[in-house]
C-alpha positions in Angstrom: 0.0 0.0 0.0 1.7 3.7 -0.8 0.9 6.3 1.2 0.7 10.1 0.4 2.0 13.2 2.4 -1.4 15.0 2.1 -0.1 18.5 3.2 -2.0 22.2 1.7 -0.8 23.5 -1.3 0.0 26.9 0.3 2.7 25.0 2.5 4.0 23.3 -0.6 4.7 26.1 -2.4 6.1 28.0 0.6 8.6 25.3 1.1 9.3 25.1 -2.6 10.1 28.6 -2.9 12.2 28.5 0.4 13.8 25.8 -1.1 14.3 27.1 -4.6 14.8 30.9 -3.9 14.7 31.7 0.0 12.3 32.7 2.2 13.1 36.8 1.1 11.6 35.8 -1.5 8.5 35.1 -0.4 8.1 37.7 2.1 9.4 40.3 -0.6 6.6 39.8 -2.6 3.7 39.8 0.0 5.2 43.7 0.7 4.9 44.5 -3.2 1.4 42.9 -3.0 0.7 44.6 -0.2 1.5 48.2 -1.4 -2.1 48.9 -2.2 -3.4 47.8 1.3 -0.8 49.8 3.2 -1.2 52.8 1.1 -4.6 53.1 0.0 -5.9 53.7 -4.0 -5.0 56.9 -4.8 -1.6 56.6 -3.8 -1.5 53.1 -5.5 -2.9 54.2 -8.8 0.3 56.8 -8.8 2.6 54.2 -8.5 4.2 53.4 -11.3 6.8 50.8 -10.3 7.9 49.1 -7.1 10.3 46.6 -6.8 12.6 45.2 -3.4 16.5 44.6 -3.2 18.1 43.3 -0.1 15.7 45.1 2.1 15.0 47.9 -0.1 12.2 49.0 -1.5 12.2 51.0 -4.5 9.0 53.4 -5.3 8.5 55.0 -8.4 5.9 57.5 -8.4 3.9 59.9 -11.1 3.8 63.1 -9.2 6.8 64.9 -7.6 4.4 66.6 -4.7 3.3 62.9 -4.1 7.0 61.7 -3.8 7.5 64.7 -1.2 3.9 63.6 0.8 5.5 59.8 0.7 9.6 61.1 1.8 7.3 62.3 5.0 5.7 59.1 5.7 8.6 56.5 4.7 9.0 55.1 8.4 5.5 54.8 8.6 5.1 53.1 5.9 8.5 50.6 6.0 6.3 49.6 9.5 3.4 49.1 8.6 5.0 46.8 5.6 6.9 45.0 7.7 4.2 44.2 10.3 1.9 42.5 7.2 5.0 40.2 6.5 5.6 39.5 10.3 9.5 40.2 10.0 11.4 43.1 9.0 12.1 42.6 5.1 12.1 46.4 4.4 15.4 47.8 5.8 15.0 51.3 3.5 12.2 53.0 1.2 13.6 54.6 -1.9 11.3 56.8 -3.7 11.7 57.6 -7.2 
């Protein structure tokens, strides 16, 4: 008789992406995925580009008095991340 591991698929793929690319990886992209949550849709529809690099976030934004708003708000911000992800995976916010 054979016998399966019957495990969810959310903890298979979280071990295969551990296993394949490290947890950062992971946990990097719940913070891109939760930019919208943590910053509500008006600032999310004036993002044009965010990507994460060894703890830093990169923001690319449409509006240069928006980029000044955000500059104000970065530690905010780099918390409130962090505490959806559980860990401290943003180290800086870079805003473009």
């Amino acid at each position: 008789m054979v016998y399966f591991d019957v495990r969810p698929l959310g903890d298979l793929l979280k071990e295969f992406f551990e296993q394949h690319r490290g947890s950062d990886y992971l946990d990097e992209t719940t913070v891109i995925n939760s930019w919208p949550k943590v910053v509500g849709p008006f600032i999310a529809s004036h993002t044009i580009d965010l990507s994460i690099k060894n703890g830093v976030l990169f923001v690319r934004v449409d509006s240069d008095a928006l980029r000044h708003e955000l500059n104000y708000s970065k530690s905010l911000l780099k918390k409130n991340l962090n505490d959806l992800v559980g860990k401290e995976t943003v180290k800086e916010i870079v805003l473009n």
